[in-house]
Every structure is written in structure tokens, then in C-alpha cells.
Z-matrix of the N, CA and C atoms (Angstrom, degrees):
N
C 1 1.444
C 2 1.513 1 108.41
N 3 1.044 2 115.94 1 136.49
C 4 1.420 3 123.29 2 -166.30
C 5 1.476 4 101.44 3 -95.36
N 6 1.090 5 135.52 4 -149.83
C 7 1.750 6 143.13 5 -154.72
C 8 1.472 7 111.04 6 129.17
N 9 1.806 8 101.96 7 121.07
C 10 1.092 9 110.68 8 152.40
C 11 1.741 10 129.75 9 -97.93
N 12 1.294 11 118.49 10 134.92
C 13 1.580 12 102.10 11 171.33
C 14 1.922 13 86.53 12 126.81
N 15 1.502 14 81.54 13 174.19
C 16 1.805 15 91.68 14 179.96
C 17 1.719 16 122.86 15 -122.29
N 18 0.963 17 110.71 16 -55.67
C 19 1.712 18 122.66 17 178.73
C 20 1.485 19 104.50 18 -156.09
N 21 1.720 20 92.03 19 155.96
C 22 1.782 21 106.21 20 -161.52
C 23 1.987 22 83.85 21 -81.72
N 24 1.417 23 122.35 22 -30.66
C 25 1.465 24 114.11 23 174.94
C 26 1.571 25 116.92 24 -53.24
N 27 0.822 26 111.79 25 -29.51
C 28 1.763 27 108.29 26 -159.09
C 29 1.952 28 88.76 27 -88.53
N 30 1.461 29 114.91 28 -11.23
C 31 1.563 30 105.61 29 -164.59
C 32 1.292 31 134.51 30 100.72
N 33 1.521 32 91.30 31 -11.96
C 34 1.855 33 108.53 32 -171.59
C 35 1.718 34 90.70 33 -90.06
N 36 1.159 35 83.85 34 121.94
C 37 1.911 36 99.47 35 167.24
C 38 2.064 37 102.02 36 -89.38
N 39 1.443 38 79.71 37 119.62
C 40 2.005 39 87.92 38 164.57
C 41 1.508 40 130.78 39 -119.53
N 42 1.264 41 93.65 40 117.14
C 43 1.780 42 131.97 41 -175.21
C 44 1.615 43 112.64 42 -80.27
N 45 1.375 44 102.03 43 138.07
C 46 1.492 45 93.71 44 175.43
C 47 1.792 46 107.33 45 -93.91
N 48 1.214 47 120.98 46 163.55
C 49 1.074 48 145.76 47 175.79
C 50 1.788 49 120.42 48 -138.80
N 51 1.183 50 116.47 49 -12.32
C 52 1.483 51 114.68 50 162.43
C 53 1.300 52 126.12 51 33.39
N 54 0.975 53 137.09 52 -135.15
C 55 1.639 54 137.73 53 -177.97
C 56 1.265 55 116.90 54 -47.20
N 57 1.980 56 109.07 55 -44.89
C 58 1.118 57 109.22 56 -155.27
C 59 1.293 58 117.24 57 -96.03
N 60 1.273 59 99.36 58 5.05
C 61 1.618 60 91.69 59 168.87
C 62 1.799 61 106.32 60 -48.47
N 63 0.993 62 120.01 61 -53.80
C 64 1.378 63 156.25 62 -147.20
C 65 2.526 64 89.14 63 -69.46
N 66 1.310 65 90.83 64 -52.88
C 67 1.494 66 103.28 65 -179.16
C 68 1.686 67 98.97 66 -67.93
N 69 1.402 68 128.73 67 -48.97
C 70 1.228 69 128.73 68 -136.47
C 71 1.984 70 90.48 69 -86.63
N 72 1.614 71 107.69 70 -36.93
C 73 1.774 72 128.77 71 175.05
C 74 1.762 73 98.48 72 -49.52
N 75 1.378 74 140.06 73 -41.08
C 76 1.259 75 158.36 74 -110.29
C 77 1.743 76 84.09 75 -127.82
N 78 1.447 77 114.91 76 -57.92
C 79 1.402 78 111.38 77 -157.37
C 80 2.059 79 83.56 78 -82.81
N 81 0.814 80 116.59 79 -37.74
C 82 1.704 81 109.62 80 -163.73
C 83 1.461 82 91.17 81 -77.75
N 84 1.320 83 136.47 82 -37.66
C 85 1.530 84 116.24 83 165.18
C 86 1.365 85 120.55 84 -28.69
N 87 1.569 86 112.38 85 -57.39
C 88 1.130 87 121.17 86 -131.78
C 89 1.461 88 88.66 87 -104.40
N 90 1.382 89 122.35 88 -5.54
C 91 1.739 90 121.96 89 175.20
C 92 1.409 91 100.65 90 64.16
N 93 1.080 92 105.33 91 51.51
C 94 1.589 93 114.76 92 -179.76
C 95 1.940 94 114.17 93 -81.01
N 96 1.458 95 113.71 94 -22.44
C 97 1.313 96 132.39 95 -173.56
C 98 1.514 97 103.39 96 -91.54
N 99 1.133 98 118.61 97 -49.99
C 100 1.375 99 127.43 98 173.10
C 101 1.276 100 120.10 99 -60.01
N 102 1.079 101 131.88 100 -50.31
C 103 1.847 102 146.69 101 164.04
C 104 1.440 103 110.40 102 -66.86
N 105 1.094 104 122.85 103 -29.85
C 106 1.520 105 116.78 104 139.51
C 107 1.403 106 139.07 105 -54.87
N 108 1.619 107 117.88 106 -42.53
C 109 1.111 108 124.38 107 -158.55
C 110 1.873 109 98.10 108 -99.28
N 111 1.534 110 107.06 109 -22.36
C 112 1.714 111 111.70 110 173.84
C 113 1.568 112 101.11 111 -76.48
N 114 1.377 113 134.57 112 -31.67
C 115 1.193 114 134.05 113 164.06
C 116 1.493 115 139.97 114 -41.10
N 117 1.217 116 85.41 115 -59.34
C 118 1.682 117 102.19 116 170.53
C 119 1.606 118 107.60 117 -112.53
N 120 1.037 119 95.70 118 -5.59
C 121 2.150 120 86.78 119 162.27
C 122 1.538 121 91.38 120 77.31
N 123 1.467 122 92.16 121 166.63
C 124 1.913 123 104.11 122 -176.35
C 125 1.824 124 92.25 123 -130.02
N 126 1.452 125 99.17 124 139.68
C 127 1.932 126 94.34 125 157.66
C 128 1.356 127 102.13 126 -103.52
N 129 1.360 128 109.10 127 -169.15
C 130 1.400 129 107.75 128 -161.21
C 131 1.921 130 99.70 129 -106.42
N 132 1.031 131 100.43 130 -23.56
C 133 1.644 132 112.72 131 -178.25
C 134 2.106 133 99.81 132 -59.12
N 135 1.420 134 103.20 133 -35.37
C 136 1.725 135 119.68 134 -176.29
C 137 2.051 136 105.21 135 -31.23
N 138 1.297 137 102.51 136 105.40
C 139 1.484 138 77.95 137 170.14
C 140 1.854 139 123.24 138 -92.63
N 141 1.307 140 97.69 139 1.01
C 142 1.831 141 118.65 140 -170.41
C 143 1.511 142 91.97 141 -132.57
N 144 1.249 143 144.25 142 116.46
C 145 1.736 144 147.90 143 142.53
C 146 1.606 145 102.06 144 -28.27
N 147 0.899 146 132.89 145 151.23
C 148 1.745 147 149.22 146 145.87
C 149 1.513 148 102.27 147 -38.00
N 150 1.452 149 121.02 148 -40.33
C 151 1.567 150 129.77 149 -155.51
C 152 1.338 151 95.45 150 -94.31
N 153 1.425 152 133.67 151 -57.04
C 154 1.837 153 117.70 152 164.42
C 155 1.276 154 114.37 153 -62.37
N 156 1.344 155 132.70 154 -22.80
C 157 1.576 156 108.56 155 -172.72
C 158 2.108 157 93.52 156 -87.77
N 159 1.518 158 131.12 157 -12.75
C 160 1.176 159 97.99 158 167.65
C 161 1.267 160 104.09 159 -102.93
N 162 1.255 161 140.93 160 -18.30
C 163 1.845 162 113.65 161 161.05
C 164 1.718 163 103.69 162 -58.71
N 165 1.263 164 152.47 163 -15.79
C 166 0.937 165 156.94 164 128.50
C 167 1.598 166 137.81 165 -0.80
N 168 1.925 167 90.99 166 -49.61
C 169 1.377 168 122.57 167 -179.27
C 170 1.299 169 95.03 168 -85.07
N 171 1.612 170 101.52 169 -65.02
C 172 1.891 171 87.22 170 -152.72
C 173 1.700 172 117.54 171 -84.43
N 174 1.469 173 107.14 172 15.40
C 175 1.521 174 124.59 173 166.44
C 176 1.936 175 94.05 174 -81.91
N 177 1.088 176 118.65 175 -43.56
C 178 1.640 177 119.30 176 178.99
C 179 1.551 178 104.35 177 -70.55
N 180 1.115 179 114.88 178 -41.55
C 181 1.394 180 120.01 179 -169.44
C 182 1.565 181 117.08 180 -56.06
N 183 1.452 182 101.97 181 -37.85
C 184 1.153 183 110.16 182 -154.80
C 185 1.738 184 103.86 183 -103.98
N 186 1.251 185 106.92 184 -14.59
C 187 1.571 186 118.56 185 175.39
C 188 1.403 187 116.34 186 -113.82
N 189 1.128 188 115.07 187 -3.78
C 190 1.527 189 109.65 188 177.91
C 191 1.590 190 103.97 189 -130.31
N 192 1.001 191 142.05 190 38.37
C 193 1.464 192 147.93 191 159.71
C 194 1.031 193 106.44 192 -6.76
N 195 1.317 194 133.71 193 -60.38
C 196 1.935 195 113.33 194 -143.61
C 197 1.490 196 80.93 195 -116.56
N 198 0.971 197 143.54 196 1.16
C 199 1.422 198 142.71 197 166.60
C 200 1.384 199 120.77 198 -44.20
N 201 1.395 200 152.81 199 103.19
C 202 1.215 201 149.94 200 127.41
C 203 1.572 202 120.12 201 5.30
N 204 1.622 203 124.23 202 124.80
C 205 1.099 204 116.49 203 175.21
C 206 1.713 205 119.90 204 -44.22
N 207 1.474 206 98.54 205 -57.86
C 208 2.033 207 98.96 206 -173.25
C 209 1.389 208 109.29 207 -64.21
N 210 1.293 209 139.55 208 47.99
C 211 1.567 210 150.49 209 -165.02
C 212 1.396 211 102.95 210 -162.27
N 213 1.709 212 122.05 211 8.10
C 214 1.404 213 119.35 212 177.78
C 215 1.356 214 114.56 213 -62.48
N 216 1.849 215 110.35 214 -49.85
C 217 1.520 216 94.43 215 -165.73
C 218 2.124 217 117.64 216 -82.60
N 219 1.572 218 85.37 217 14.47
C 220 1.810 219 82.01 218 -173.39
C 221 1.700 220 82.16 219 -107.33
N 222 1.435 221 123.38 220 44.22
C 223 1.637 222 103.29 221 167.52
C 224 1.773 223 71.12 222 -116.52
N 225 0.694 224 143.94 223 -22.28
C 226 1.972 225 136.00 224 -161.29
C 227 1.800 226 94.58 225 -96.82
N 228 1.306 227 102.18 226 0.38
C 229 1.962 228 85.86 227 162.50
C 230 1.076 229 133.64 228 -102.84
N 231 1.556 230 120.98 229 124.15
C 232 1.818 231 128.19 230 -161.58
C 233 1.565 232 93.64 231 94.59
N 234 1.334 233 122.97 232 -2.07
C 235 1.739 234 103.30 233 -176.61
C 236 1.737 235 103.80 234 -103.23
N 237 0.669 236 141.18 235 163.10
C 238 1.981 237 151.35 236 -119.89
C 239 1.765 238 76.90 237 -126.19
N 240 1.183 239 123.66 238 58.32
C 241 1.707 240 106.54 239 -171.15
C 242 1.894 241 107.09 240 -74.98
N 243 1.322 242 104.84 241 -29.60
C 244 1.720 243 78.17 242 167.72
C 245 1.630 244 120.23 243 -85.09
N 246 1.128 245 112.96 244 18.60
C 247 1.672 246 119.57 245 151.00
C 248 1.428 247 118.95 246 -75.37
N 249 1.174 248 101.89 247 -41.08
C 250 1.545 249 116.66 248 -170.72
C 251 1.314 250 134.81 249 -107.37
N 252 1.609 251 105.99 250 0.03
C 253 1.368 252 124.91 251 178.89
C 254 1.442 253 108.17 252 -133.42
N 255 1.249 254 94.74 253 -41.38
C 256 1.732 255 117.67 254 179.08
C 257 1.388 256 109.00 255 90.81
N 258 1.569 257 109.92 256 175.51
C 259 1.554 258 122.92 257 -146.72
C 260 1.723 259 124.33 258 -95.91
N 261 0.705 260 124.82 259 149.39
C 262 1.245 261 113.74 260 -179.38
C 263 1.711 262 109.04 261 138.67
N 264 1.379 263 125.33 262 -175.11
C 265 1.412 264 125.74 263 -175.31
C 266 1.960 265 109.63 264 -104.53
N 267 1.705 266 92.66 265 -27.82
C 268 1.458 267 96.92 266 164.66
C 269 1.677 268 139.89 267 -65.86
N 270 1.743 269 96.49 268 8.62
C 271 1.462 270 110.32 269 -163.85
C 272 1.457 271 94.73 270 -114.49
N 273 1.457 272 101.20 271 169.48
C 274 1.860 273 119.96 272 178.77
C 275 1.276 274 94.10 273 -67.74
């Protein structure tokens, strides 16, 4: 089990990230969010890109298996998602 962060003293809250750290490193290699998001273009109103909500998916896909679709956004709670999606207000 993976973990980001150090001790609940210092203030740093620690999240797991598990496998996918490892999946999420793989899709940003490969500019998988970006070649998505030049594809289908971004508007500016967008609060999520096309390119984080499907690295999005197959970060859920691949860690939440027996999971039900309407239970997507409670698989991204306790998980390090701007590790794994990355940071900003335009992300899941």
C-alpha cells in the first residue's frame, strides 16, 4: 500500500495511492490527458478537461472493480487525487 504524506503531527494528512500511483505516472508519460484534451478541444466554462475525467476513469477502473458506476466519486475519497490526477481546480 502506498501513502503519500508523513505524520498527522506535522499537519500532513496521509492518503493512499496504491498501485496507481504507478498507472496514473504511465498515463502522464504517455501525454495521454493532453492528446485528449487537443482532440476534443477544451471551452473555457469546462470545470474537468475530457483528458482528467478519462485518466479519471481508468484510475477508477482499475482500482475499484466490483464498484457500481453511481459510487464513482466515493472511490477518489482518502485517495492523494492531486498525485494522481494532479492539481489545480480544472481536475476531478
Amino acid at each position: 500500500m502506498g501513502a503519500v504524506g508523513m505524520n498527522s503531527k506535522s499537519g500532513i494528512q496521509v492518503e493512499d495511492i496504491d498501485h496507481l500511483g504507478l498507472v496514473a505516472g504511465i498515463i502522464d508519460e504517455i501525454n495521454l490527458v493532453e492528446q485528449i484534451n487537443q482532440l476534443l478541444g477544451q471551452h473555457s466554462t469546462e470545470k474537468v478537461s475530457a483528458g482528467h475525467v478519462v485518466k479519471a476513469m481508468i484510475l477508477n477502473g482499475l482500482g475499484f472493480v466490483s464498484g457500481a458506476l453511481y459510487i464513482f466519486s466515493k472511490f477518489f475519497e482518502g485517495k492523494a487525487t492531486e498525485h494522481l490526477i494532479g492539481e489545480g481546480e480544472n481536475n476531478v
